[in-house]
C-alpha positions as CSV (number, residue, x, y, z in Angstrom):
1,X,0.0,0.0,0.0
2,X,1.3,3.5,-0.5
3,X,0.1,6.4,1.5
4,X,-1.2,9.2,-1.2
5,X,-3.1,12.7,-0.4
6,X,-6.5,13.2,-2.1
7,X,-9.7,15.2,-2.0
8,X,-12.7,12.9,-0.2
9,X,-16.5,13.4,-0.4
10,X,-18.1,12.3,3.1
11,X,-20.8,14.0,2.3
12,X,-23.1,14.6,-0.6
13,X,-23.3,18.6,-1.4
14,X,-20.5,19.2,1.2
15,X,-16.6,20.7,0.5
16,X,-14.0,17.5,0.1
17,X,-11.9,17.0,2.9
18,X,-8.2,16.4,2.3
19,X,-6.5,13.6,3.7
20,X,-4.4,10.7,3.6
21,X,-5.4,7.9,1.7
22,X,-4.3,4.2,1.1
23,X,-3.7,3.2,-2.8
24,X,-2.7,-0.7,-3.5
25,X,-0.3,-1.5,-6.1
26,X,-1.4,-2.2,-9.7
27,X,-2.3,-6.2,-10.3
28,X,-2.6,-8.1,-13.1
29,X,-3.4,-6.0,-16.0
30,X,-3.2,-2.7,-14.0
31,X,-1.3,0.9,-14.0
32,X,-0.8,3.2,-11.8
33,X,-0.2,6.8,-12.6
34,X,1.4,9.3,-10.7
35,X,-0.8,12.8,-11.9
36,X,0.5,16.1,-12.6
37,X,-3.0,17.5,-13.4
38,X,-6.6,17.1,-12.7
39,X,-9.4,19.6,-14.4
40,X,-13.1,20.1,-12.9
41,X,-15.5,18.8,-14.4
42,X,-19.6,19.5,-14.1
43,X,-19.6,16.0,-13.9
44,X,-17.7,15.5,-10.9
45,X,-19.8,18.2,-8.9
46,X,-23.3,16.3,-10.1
47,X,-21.8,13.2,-8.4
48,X,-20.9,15.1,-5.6
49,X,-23.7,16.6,-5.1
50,X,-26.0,13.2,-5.4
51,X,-27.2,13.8,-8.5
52,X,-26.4,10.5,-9.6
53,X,-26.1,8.4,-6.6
54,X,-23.2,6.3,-6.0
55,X,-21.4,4.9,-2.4
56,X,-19.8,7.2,-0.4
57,X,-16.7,7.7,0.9
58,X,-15.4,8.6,-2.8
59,X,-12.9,10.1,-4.7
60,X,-13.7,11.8,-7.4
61,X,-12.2,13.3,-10.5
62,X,-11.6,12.1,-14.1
63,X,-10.2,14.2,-16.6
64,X,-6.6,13.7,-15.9
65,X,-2.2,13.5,-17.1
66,X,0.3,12.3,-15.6
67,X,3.8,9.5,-15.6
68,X,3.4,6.0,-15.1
69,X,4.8,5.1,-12.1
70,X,4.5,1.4,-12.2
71,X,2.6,-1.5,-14.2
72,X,1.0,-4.7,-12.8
73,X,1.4,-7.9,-15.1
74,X,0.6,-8.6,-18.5
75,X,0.1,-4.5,-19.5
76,X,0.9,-4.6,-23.2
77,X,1.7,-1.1,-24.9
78,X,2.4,0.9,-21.9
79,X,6.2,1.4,-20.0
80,X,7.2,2.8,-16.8
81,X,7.7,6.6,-17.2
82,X,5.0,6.9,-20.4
83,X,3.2,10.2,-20.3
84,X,-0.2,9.7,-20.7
85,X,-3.8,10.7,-20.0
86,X,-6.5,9.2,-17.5
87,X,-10.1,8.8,-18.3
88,X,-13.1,7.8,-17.0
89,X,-13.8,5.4,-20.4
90,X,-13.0,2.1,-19.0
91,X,-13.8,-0.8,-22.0
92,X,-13.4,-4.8,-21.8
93,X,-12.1,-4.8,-26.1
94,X,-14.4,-7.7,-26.9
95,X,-18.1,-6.6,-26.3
96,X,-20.4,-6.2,-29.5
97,X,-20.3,-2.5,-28.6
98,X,-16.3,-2.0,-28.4
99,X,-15.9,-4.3,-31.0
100,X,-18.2,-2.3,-33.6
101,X,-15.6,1.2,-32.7
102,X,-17.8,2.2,-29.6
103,X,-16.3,1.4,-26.4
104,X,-17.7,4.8,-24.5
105,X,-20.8,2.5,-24.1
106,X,-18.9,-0.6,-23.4
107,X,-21.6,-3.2,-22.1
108,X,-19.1,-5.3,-20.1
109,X,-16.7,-3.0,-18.4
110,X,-13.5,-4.5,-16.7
111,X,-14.2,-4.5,-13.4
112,X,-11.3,-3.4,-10.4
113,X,-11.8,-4.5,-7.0
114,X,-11.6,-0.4,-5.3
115,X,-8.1,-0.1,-5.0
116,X,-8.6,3.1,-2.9
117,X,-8.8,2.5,1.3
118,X,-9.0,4.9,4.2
119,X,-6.2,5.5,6.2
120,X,-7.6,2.9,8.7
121,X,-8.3,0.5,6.0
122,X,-11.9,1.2,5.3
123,X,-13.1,1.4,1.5
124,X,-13.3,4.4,-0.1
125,X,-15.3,4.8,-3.8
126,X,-13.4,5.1,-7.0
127,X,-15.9,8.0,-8.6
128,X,-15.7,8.0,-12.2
129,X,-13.7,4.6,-12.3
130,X,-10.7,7.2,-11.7
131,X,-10.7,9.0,-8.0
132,X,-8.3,11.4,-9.7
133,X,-8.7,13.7,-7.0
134,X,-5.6,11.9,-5.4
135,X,-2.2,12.2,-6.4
136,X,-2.3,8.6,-7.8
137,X,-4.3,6.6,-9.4
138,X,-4.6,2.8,-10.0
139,X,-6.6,2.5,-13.5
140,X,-7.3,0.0,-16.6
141,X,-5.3,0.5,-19.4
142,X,-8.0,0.9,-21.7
143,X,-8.6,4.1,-19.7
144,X,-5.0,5.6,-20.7
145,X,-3.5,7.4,-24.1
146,X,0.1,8.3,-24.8
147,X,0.4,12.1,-25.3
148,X,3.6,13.6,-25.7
149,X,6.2,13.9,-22.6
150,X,6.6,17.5,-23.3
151,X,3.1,18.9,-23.6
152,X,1.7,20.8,-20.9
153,X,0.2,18.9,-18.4
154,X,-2.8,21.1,-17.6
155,X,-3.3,21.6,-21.6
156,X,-3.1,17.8,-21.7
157,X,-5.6,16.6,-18.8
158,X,-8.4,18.5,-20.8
159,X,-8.3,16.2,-23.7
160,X,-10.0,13.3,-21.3
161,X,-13.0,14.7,-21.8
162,X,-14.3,18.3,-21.6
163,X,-12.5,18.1,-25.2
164,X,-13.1,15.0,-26.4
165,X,-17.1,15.3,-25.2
166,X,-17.1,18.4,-27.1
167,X,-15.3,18.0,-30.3
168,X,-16.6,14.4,-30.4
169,X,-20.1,15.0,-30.4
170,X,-19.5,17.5,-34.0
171,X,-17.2,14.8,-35.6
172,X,-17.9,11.4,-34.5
173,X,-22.0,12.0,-32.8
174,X,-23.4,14.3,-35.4
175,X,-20.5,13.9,-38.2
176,X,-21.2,17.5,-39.0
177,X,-19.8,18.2,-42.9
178,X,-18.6,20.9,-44.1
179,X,-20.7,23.5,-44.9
180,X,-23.4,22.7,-42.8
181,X,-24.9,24.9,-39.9
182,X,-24.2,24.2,-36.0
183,X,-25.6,26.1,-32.7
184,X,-24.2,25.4,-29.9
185,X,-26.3,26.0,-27.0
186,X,-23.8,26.9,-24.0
187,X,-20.7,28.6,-24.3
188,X,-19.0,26.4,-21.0
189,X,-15.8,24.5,-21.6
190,X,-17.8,21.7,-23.3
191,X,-19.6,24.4,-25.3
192,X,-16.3,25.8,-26.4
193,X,-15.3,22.2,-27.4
194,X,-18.2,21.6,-29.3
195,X,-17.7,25.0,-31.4
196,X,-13.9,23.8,-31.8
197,X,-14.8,21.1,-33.4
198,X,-17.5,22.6,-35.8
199,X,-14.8,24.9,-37.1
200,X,-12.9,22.3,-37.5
201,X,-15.2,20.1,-39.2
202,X,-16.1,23.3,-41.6
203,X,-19.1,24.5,-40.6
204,X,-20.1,27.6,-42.3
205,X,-21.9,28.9,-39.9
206,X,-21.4,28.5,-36.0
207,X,-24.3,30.2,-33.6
208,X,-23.3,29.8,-29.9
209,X,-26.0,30.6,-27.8
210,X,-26.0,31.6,-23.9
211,X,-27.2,34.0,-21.0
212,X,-24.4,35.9,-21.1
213,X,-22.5,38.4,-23.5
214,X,-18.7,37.6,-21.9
215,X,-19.2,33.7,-23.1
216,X,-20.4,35.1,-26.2
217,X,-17.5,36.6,-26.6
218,X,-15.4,33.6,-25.7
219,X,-17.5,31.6,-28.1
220,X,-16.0,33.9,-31.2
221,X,-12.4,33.8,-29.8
222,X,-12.8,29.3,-30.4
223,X,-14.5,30.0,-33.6
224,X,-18.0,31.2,-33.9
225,X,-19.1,33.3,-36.3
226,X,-22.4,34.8,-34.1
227,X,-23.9,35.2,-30.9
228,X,-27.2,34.8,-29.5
229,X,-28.4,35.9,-26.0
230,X,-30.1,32.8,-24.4
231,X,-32.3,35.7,-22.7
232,X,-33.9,36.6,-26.0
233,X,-37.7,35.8,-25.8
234,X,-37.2,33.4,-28.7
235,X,-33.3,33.2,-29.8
236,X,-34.6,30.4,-32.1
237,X,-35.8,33.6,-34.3
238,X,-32.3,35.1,-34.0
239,X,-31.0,32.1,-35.5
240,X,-34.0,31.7,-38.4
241,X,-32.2,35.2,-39.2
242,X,-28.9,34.4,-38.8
243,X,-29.7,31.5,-41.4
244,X,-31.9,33.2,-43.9
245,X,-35.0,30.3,-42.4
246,X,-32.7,27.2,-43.2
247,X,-31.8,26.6,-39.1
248,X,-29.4,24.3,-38.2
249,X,-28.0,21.1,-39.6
250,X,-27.2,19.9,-35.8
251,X,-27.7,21.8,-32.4
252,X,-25.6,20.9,-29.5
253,X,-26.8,21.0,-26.0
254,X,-24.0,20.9,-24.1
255,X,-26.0,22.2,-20.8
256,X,-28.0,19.7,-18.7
257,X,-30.8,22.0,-18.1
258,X,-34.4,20.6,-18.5
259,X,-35.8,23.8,-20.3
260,X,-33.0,24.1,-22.3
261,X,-33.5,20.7,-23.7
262,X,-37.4,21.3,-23.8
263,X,-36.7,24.4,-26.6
264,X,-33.3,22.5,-28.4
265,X,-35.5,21.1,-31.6
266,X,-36.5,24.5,-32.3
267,X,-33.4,25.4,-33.5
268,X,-33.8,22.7,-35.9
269,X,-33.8,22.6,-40.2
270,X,-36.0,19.5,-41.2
271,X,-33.8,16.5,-41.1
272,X,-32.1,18.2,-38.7
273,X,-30.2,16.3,-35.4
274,X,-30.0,18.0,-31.5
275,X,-27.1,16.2,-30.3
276,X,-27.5,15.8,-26.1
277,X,-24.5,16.0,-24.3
278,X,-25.5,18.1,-21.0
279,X,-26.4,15.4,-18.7
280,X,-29.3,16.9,-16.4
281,X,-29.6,14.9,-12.6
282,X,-31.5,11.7,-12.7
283,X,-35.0,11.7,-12.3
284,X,-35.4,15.0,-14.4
285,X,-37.7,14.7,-17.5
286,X,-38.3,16.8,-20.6
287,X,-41.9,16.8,-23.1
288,X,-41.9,16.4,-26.3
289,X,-44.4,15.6,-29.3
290,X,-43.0,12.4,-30.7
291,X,-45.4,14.0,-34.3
292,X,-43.2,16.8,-34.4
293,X,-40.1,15.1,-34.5
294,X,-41.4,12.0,-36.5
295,X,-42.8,14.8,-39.1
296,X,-39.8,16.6,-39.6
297,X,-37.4,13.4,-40.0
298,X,-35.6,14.9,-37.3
299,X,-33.0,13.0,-35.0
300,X,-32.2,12.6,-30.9
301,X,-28.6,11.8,-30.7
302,X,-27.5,10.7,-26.9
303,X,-23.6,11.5,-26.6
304,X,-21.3,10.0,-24.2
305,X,-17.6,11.7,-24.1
306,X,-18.1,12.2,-27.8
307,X,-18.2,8.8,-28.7
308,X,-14.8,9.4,-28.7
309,X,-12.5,6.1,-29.6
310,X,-8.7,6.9,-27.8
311,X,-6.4,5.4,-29.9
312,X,-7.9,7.1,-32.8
313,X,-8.7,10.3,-32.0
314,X,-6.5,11.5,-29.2
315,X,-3.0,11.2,-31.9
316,X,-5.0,13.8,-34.0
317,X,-6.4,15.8,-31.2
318,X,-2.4,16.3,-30.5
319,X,-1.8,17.3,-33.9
320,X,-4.0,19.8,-34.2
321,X,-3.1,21.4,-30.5
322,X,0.7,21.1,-31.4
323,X,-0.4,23.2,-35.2
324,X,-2.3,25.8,-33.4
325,X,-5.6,24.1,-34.8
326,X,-6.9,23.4,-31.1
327,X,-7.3,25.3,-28.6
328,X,-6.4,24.2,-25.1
329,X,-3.8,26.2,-23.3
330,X,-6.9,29.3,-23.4
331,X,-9.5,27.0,-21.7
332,X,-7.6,26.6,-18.9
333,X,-9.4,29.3,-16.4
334,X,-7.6,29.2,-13.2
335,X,-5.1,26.5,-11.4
336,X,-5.1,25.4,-8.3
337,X,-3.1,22.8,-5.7
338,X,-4.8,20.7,-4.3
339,X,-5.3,22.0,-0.5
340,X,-7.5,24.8,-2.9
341,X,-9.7,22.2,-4.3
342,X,-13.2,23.6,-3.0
343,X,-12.3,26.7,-4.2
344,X,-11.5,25.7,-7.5
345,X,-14.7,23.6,-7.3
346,X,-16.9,26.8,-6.0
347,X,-15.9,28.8,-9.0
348,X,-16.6,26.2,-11.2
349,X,-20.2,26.2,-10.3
350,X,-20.6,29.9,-10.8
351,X,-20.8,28.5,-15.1
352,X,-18.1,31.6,-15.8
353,X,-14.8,29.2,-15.4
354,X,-13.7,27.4,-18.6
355,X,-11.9,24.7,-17.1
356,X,-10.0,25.2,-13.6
357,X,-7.1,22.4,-13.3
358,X,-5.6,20.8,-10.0
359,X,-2.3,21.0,-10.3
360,X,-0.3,18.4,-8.3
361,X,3.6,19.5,-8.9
């Protein structure tokens, strides 16, 4: 066992404690990875704050980069001292579902007996199949990607999801083509993502839509080409405008907010797809007419970390960061140690940070 410091939920909806923890060496077909960075994600407050359920004591935090420190048996493809990322995407290889170039929905996930204890040896929750709210982790190697040794680490931890979820959902979810018409409805860190990827994908035109003008104006720095206020009586209109009464090819939730989901289709040219990858608490429910959307030919599109497959997209991801093409050093908001966690968390919920990063060196 080695003694490591991470951030503990006791409590659902109250600040992490810091402490010492207990994390077992990898086993068979394990890796452990000593982090450098750890970003916030929306997702790790929505577990902490019950929206999801899950055991408690638990250590949260998933989007991730750091050294491997040392490699149970029979790890093929990884070595000692290999810079990579840690996600939560955790895939057996052989299900129907991993097998057909989807393991984000893997349907027969390698399972790791919790190697996370208390200091007194009680067991402690790995949230997110991660707990990288720790300075080490103990993972699957399907849930690691080689990045290079000398990329920033708080550039790199991003790519585990807030950037994959939101480039992903344009290129692999809604395989947006050039030429085609995107909104984006949130202008967050996964918002950002998401309008990333439609320039990248070509879009000609890219509407980002939300309640406030400064995120607006964030949403043209990544690659929008307008603006709507969310606090418009009917932005929809702004966008029939914007697109001459074509709408949009695809529109991109990337807010979990019931209403927000309620209005997405409106957006919406016939044929059209609303990509959801805001992921509202469990139990909350949205309306719709089932006519409309049948009547329209229009499409529903879950998304899960932008369907994203690692060994695939990630080498490109790097490309295009290391060519200017992505942007990742200007999401990063505000970085914090550890001991700062709940503050970094608190601003985080305010919606105005990007991405704040947990810096462990």
């Amino acid at each position: 066992m080695t003694k490591i410091r991470a951030a503990v939920a006791h409590e659902f909806g109250k600040p992490l404690t810091i402490e010492d923890v207990n994390l077992r060496a990898p086993v068979d077909g394990e890796v452990e990875v000593t982090l450098e960075a750890c970003a916030i994600c929306h997702s790790d407050i929505s577990y902490m704050d019950g929206g999801w359920g899950g055991d408690l004591p638990a250590i949260y935090g998933h989007e991730a980069a750091g050294k491997i420190t040392a490699l149970g048996a029979n790890v093929k493809g990884y070595s000692v001292g290999d810079t990579v990322l840690v996600t939560l995407i955790r895939a057996c290889g052989d299900c129907v579902p991993c097998s057909t170039g989807a393991p984000v929905i893997c349907n027969s996930q390698t399972k790791m007996e919790g190697p996370i204890t208390t200091a007194d040896g009680g067991p402690v929750a790995q949230g997110l199949a991660c707990g990288a709210f720790a300075e080490r982790v103990v993972v699957d190697p399907s849930q690691l990607a080689h990045i290079p040794a000398d990329m920033p680490m708080d550039a790199a931890c991003l790519l585990s999801c807030g950037v994959i979820t939101g480039v992903g959902a344009v290129v692999n979810t809604a395989d947006l083509r050039a030429g085609q018409t995107a909104v984006v409805i949130g202008a967050g860190g996964v918002g950002l993502n998401a309008i990333q990827g439609a320039r990248i994908a070509g879009a000609a035109k890219i509407i980002a839509v939300d309640m406030l003008e400064e995120k607006l104006d964030a949403a043209m720095e990544f690659g929008a080409t307008h603006g709507v206020l969310a606090s418009n009586p009917k932005p929809w209109s702004e966008v029939r405008k914007i697109t001459g009464g074509k709408m949009a090819d695809a529109v991109f939730v990337t807010v979990g907010a019931i209403a927000v989901y309620e209005t997405a289709s409106r957006y919406l040219a016939m044929g059209g797809k609303m990509v959801m990858v805001g992921m509202p608490h469990s139990g909350d429910k949205a309306s719709y007419e089932p006519v409309m959307t049948a009547a329209t030919g229009q499409a529903m599109l879950g998304c899960k970390m932008g369907d994203v497959v690692l060994k695939r997209d990630i080498p490109w991801m790097v490309d295009l960061y290391q060519q200017g093409r992505l942007k990742l050093d200007e999401l990063v908001s505000g970085r914090y140690k550890l001991e700062q966690i709940n503050e970094a968390i608190d601003d985080t919920r305010t919606g105005a940070a990007r991405r704040n990063v947990v810096l462990f060196k």
